[in-house]
C-alpha positions as CSV (number, residue, x, y, z in Angstrom):
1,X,0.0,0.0,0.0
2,X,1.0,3.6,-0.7
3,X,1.3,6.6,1.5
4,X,-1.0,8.4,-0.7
5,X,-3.5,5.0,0.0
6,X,-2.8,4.9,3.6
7,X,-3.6,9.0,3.3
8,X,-6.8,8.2,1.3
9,X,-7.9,5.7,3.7
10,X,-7.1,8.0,6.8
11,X,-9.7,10.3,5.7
12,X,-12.5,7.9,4.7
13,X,-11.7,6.3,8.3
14,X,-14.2,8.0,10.9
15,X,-13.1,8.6,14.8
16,X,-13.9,6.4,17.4
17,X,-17.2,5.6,17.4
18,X,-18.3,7.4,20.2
19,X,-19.9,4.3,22.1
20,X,-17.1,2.3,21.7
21,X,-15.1,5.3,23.3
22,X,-17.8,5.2,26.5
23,X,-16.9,1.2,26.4
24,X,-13.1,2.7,26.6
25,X,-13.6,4.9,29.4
26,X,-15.6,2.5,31.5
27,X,-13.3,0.0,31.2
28,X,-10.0,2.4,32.4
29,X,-12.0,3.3,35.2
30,X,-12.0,-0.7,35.7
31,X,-8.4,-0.7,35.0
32,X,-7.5,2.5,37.4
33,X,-9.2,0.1,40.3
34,X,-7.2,-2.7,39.7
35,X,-3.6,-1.0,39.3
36,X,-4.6,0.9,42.2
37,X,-5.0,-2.0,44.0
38,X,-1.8,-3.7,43.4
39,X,0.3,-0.7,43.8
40,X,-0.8,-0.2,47.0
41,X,0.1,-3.6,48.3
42,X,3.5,-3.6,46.8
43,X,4.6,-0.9,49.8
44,X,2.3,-2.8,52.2
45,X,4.1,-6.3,52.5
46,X,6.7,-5.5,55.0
47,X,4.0,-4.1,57.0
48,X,2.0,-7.6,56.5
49,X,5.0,-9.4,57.1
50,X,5.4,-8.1,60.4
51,X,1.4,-7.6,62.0
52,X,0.7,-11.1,60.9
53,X,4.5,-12.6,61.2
54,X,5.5,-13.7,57.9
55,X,8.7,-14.7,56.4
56,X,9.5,-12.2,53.4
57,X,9.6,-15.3,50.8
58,X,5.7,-16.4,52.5
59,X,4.6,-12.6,52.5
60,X,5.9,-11.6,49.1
61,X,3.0,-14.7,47.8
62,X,0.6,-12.0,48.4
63,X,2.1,-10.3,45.4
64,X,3.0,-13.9,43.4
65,X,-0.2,-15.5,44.1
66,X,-2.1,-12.3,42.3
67,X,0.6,-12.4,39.4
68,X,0.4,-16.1,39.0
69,X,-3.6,-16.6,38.9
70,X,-3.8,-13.6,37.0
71,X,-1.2,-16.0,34.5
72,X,-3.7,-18.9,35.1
73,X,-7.0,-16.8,34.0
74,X,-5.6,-14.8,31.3
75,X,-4.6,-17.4,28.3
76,X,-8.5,-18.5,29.0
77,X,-9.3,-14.7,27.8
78,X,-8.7,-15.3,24.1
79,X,-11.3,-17.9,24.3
80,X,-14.0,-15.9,26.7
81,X,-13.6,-12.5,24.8
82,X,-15.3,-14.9,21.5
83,X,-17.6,-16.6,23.7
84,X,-19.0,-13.9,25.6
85,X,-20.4,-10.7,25.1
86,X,-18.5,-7.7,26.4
87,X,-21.1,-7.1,28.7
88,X,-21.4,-10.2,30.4
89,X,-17.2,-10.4,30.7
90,X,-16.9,-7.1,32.0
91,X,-20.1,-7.6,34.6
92,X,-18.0,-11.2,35.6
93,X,-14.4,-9.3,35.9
94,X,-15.5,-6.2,38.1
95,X,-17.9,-8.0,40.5
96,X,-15.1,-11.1,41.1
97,X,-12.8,-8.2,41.6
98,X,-14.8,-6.2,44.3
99,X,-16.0,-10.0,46.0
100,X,-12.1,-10.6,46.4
101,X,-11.7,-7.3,47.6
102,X,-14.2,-7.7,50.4
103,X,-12.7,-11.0,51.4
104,X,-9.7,-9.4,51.7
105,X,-10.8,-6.5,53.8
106,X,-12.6,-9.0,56.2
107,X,-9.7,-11.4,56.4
108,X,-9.0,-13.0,59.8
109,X,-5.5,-13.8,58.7
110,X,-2.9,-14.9,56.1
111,X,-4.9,-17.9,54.1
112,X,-8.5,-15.5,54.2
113,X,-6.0,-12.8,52.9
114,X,-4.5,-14.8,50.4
115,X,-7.6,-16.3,49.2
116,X,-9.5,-12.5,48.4
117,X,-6.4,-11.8,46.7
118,X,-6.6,-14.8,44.2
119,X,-10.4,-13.8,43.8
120,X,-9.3,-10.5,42.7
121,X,-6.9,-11.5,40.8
122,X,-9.2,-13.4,38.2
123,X,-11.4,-10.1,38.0
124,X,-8.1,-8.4,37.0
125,X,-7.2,-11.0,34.4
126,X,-9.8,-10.4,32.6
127,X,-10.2,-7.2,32.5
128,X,-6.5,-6.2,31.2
129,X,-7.0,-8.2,28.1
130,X,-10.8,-7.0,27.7
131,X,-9.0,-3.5,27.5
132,X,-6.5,-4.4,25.1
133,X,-8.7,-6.1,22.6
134,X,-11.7,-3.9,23.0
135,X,-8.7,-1.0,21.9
136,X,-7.7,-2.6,18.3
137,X,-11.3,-3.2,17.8
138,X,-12.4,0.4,17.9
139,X,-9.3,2.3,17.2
140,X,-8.1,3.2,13.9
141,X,-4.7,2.2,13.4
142,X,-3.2,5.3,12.5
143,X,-4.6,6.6,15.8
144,X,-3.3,3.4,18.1
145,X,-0.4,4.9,19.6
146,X,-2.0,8.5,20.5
147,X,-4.4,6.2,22.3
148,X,-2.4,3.7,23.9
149,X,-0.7,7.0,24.9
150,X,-3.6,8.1,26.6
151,X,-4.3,5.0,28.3
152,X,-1.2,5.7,30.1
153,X,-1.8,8.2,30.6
154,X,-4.9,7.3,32.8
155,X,-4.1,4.2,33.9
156,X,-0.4,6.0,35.6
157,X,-2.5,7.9,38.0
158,X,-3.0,4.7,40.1
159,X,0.7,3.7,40.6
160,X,1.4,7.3,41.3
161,X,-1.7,7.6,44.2
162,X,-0.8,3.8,45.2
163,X,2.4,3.9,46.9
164,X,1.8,7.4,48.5
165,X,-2.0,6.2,49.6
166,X,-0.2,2.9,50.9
167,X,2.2,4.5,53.1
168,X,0.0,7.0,54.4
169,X,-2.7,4.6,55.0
170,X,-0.5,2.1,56.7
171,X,1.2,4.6,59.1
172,X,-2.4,6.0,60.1
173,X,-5.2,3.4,59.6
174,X,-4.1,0.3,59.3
175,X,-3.5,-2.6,56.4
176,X,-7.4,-3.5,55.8
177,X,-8.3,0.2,55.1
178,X,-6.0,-0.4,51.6
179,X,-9.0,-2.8,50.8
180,X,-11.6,-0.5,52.1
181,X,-10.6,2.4,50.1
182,X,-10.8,0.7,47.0
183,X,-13.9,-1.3,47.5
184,X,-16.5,1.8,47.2
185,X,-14.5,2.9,43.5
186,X,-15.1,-1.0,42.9
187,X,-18.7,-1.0,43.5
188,X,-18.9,2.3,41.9
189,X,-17.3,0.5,38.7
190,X,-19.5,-2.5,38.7
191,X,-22.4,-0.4,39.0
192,X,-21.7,2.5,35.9
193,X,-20.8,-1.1,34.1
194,X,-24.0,-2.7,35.3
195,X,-26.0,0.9,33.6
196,X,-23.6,1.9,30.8
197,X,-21.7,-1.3,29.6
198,X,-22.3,-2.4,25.9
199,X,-21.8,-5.2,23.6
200,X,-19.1,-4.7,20.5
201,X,-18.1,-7.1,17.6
202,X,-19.9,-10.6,17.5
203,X,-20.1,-13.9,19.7
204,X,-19.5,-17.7,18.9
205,X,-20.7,-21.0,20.3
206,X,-17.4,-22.7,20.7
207,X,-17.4,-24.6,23.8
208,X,-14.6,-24.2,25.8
209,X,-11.4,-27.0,26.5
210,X,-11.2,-27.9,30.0
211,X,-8.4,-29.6,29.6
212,X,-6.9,-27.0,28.1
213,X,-7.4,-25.2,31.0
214,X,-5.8,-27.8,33.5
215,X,-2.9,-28.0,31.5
216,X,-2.2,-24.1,31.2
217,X,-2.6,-24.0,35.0
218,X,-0.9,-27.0,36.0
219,X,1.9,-25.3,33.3
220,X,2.0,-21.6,34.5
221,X,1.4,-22.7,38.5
222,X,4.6,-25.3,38.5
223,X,6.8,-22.8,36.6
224,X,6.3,-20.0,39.5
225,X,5.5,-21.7,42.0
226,X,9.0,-24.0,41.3
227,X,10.9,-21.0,40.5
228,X,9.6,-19.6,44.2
229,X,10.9,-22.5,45.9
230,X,13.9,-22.6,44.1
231,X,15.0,-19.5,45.1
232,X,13.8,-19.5,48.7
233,X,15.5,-20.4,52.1
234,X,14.9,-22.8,54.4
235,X,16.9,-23.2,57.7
236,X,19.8,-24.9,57.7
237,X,18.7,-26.8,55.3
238,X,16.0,-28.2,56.4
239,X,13.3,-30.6,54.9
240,X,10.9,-27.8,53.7
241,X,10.1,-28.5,50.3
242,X,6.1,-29.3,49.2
243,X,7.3,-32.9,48.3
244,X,7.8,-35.0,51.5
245,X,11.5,-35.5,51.8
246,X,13.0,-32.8,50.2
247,X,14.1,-29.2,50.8
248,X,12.2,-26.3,49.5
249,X,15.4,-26.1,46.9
250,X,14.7,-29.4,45.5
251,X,10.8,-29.3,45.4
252,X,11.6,-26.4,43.6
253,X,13.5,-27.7,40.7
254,X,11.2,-30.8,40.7
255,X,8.1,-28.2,40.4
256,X,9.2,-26.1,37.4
257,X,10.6,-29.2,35.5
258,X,7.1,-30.6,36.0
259,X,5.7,-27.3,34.8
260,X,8.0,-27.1,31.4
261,X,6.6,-30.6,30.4
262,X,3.1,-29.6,31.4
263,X,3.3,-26.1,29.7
264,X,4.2,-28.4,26.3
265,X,1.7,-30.2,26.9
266,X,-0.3,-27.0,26.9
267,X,1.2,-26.0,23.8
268,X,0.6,-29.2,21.7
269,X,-3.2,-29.4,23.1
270,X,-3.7,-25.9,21.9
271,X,-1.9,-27.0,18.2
272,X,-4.5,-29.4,17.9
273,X,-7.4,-27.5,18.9
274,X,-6.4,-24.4,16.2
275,X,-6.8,-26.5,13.4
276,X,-10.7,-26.5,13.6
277,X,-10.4,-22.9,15.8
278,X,-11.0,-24.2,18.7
279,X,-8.1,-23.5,21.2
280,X,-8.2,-21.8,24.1
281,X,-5.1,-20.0,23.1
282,X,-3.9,-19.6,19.5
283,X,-0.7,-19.6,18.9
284,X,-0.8,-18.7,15.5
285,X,-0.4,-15.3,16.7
286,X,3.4,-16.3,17.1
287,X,4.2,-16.7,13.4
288,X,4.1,-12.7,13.7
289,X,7.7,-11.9,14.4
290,X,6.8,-8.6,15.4
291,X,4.3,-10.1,17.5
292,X,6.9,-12.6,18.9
293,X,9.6,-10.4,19.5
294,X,7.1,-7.5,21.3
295,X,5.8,-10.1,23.6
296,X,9.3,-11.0,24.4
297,X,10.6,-7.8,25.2
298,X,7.3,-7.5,27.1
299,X,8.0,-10.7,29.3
300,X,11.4,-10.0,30.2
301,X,10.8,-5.7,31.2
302,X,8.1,-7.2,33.3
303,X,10.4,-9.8,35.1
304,X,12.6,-6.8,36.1
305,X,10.1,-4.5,36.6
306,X,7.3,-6.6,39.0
307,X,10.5,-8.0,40.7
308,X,12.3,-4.6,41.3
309,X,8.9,-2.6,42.5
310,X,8.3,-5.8,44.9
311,X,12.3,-6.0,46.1
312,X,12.2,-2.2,46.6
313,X,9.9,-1.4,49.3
314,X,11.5,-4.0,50.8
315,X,15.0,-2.5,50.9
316,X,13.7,0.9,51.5
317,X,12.1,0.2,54.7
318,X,14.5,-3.0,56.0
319,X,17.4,-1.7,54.7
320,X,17.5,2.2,54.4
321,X,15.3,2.4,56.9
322,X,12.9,4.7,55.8
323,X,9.1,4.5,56.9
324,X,6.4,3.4,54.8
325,X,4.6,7.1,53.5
326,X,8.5,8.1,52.3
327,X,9.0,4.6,50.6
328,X,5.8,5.9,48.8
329,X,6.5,9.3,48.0
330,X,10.2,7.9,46.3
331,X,8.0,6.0,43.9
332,X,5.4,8.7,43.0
333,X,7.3,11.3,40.7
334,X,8.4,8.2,38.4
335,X,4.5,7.0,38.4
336,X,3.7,11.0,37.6
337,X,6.0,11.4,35.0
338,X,5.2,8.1,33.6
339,X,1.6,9.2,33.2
340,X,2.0,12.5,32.3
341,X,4.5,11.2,29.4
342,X,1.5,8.9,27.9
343,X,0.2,10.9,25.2
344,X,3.7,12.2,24.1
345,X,5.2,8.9,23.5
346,X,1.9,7.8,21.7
347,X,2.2,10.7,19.4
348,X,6.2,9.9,18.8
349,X,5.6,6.0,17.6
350,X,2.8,7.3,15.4
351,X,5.1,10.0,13.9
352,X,8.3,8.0,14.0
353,X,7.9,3.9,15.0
354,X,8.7,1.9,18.1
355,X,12.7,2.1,17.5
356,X,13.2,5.7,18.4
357,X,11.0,5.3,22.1
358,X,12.1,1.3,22.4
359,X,16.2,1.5,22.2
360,X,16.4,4.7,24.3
361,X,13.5,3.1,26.8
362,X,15.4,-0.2,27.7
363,X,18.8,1.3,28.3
364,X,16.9,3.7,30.7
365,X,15.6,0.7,32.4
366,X,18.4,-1.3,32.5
367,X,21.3,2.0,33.4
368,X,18.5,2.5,36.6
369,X,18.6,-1.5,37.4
370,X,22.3,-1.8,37.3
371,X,22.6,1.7,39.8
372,X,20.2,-0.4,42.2
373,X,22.6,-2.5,42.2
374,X,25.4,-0.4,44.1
375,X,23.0,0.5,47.1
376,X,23.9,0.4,50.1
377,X,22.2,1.4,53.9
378,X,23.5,4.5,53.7
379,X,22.2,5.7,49.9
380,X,20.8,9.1,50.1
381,X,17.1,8.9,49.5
382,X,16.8,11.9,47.1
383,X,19.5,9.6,44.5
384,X,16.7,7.0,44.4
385,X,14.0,9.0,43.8
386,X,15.8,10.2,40.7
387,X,16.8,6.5,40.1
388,X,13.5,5.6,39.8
389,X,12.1,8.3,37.6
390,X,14.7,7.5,35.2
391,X,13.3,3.9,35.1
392,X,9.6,5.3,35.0
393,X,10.1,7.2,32.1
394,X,11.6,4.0,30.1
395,X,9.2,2.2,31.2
396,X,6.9,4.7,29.5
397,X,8.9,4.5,26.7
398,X,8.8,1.1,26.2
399,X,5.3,0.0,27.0
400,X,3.2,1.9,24.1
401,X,5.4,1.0,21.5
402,X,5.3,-2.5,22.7
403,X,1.6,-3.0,23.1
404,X,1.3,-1.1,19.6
405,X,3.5,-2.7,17.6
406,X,2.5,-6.2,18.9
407,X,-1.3,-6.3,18.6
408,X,-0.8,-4.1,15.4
409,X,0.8,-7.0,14.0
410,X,-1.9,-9.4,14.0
411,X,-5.6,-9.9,11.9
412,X,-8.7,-8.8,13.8
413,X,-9.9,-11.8,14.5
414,X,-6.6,-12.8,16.5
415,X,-6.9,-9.9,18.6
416,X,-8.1,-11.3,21.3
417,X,-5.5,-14.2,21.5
418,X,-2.9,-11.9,21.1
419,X,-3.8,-9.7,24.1
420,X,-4.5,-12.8,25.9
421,X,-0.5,-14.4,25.1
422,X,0.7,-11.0,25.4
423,X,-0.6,-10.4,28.9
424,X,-0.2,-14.1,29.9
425,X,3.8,-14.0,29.3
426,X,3.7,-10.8,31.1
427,X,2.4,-11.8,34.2
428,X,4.3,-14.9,34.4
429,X,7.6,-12.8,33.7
430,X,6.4,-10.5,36.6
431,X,5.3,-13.5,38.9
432,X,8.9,-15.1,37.9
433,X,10.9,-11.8,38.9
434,X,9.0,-11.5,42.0
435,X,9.7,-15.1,43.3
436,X,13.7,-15.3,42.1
437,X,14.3,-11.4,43.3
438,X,12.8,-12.3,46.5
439,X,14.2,-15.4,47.0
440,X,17.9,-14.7,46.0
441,X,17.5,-11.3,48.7
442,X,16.2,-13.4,51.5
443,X,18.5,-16.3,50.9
444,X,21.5,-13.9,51.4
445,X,19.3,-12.3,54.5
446,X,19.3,-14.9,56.3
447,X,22.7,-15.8,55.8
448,X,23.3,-12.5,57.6
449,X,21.7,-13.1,60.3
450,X,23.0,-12.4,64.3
451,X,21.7,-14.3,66.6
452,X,18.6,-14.8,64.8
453,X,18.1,-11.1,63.9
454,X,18.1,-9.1,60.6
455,X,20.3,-5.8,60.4
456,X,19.7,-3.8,57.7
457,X,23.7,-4.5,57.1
458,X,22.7,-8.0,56.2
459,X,20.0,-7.3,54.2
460,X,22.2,-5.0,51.5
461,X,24.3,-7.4,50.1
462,X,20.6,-9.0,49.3
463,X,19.3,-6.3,47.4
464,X,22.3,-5.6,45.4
465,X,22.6,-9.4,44.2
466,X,18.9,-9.3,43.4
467,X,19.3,-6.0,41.5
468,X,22.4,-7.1,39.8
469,X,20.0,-10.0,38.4
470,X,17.1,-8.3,37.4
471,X,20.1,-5.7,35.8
472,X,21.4,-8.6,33.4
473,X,17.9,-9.9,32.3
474,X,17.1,-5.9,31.3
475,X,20.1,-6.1,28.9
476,X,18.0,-8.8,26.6
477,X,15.4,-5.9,25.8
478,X,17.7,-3.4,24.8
479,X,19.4,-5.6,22.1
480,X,15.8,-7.2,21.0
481,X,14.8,-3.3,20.9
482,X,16.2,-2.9,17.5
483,X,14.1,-5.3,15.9
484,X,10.8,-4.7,16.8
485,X,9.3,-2.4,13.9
486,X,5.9,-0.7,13.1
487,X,3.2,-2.3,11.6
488,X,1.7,-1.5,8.2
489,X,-1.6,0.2,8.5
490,X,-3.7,-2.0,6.2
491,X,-6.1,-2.9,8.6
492,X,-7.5,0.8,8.4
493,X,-9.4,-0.2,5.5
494,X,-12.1,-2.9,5.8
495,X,-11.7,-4.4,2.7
496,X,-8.2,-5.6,4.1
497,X,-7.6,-8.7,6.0
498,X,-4.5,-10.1,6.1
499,X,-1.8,-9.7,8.8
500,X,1.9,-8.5,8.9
């Protein structure tokens, strides 16, 4: 296609239809919720940790538990988001969302905790990839990265209120007031979805692969949940480990081998099924390479990222020393910026492609991951906050591009898988990070132990091996960064159907 057709077709292409925008709108404000939500508990662990007496490897399941079932729910998307009407999904997402949130507020201690977080966490699965796909439905692909942008915009407010809100909630009121500040903007949600909500694009009757679903959990659960283990620490060795006999170490390797030869199995179930469109997860969406290498970059930014945010607060308070509201406010000019940033980077892929955000984006990441990886208990507060602006803004950098560029890639009708692999490999990166960051910094804690006590001198050599780690795997994105490109803007005009 030529620019003067792309041009032609630009003009004959009408804005956003303006109920698909209100469909948009209602489903940030859905979004905003959930992000707000896990932002908030990211600060809040060490305070969990110590009012209900948790380990940091037990405590820091609060976050994994969320990432991983969010990982379990969201390959079953691609499938739902065809099989359901956009209606019924969203009503499903927001009202398991605000029933784990009261059970979470009520909790009587960790499991009840635990539990309302896993319920929320399937509301939030759903809804990420409902976002995404309902996007390249009613966007026009010239217009995708100005609106990505702006969905960054929006959906930055949360982590930059989250932390702050944490801390200052946590010095003042308490750990279950985090739940009951975001359960009335929950109910307020489910009830302008409930009145507002509408149906777009067309439903099927395919009936859905349970075993499909067994294997993708069994796959995704032993992965995490092995790599947890792995990395954790049990006392002098002792016989820990989920399988009788072992240590947590060697449950752990046993776990994630198990889940690798599940996860095939997964893979080759889902081979079969896409032959007569039936899988819960296509993977044809992987014979993009754009796609392919998107998602990849995606993965492995989200293994630092979800691992670094969860190690931080950690170090801040155990370490540095600082209190939970200052923890906060070091994280909130990065979250600002990285909001504010949204519609500008949207604008620069659409003017320019993913390369001139993407390369600069990942060095920023990975330059800000390595300088984590020199602290000490005596590094000046005001350096980190600068620190982690830096990595805020190539985070912003990197995400529209990414999300652009990867779902641009794709047909219409694969949309939906797409999101659904896309934000699958990103919460299992994330939930991966989390576990391995974690563990590695409270293996070398307790190693540093005196006399059964944690000084914030032991817990710095920790954080720096955990940030060195999370430092290498950022160095993957910035060489991938050069070959992720934009997508051609054929899809702009309906008589066009086949991918890039």
């Amino acid at each position: 296609m030529t620019t003067t057709d792309i041009t032609a077709a630009r003009a004959a292409q009408p804005e956003i239809d303006p109920q698909g925008m209100r469909v948009i709108w209602l489903l940030l404000v859905a979004a905003f919720v959930a992000i707000l939500n896990e932002t908030t508990m990211g600060i809040a662990i060490p305070h969990l940790n110590a009012d209900l007496g948790l380990p940091p490897e037990l405590g820091q399941w609060l976050t994994s538990a969320f990432m991983l079932t969010m990982a379990v729910v969201i390959p079953t998307t691609g499938f739902l988001l065809v099989r359901f009407t956009t209606r019924q999904v969203f009503l499903a997402a927001i009202s398991a969302f605000t029933l784990g949130t009261l059970v979470s507020l009520l909790a009587t201690g960790f499991p009840m905790l635990l539990g309302g977080r896993v319920i929320q966490a399937v509301g939030t699965g759903v809804m990420m990839p409902l976002l995404m796909t309902t996007m390249m439905n009613v966007v026009p692909a010239h217009m995708r990265g100005r609106m990505m942008g702006r969905v960054g915009m929006v959906i930055s407010l949360a982590p930059a209120i989250g932390p702050s809100l944490s801390g200052l909630v946590l010095d003042t009121l308490g750990w279950r007031w985090l739940f009951g500040i975001v359960l009335p903007i929950a109910i307020i949600a489910l009830l302008l979805g409930a009145k507002w909500m509408t149906n777009l694009g067309e439903t099927t009757k395919a009936p859905i692969d349970v075993l499909s679903i067994v294997l993708s959990a069994g796959g995704f659960g032993g992965i995490v949940y092995g790599l947890s283990l792995f990395g954790s620490h049990s006392a002098e060795g002792s016989a820990t480990g989920v399988i009788p006999g072992t240590t947590a170490q060697t449950s752990g390797g046993i776990l994630l081998a198990l889940g690798i030869v599940i996860l095939a199995g997964f893979a080759w179930r889902q081979l079969t099924l896409q032959r007569k469109d039936a899988a819960l997860l296509d993977l044809r969406v992987f014979l993009s390479r754009n796609f392919t290498i998107s998602v990849v970059i995606m993965a492995v930014i989200a293994m630092a990222m979800f691992g670094t945010l969860t190690l931080l607060p950690q170090y801040l308070q155990n370490v540095a020393g600082l209190d939970a509201l200052l923890s906060g406010l070091i994280l909130m000019p990065g979250s600002i910026l990285m909001g504010l940033l949204g519609p500008v980077m949207g604008r620069i892929y659409d003017a320019h492609g993913p390369r001139t955000l993407l390369v600069p984006g990942t060095i920023m990441i990975a330059g800000s991951l390595f300088y984590y990886a020199t602290v000490s208990e005596t590094t000046p507060w005001p350096v980190l906050m600068i620190v982690q602006s830096v990595m805020s803004v190539g985070l912003a950098m990197s995400f529209t591009p990414l999300f652009s560029a990867s779902l641009g890639s794709l047909v219409p009708r694969l949309y939906s898988h797409g999101s659904a692999a896309l934000n699958t490999l990103q919460q299992v990166g994330g939930a991966a990070g989390v576990a391995v960051l974690i563990g590695l910094y409270s293996s070398i804690l307790h190693t540093g132990e005196q006399d059964g006590l944690v000084t914030a001198a032991a817990g710095a050599p920790g954080a720096r091996a955990a940030f060195l780690v999370a430092a290498f795997i950022a160095l993957l994105p910035v060489v991938l960064a050069w070959l992720v490109r934009k997508p051609e803007e054929t899809e702009d005009i309906p008589a066009g159907g086949h991918g890039h």
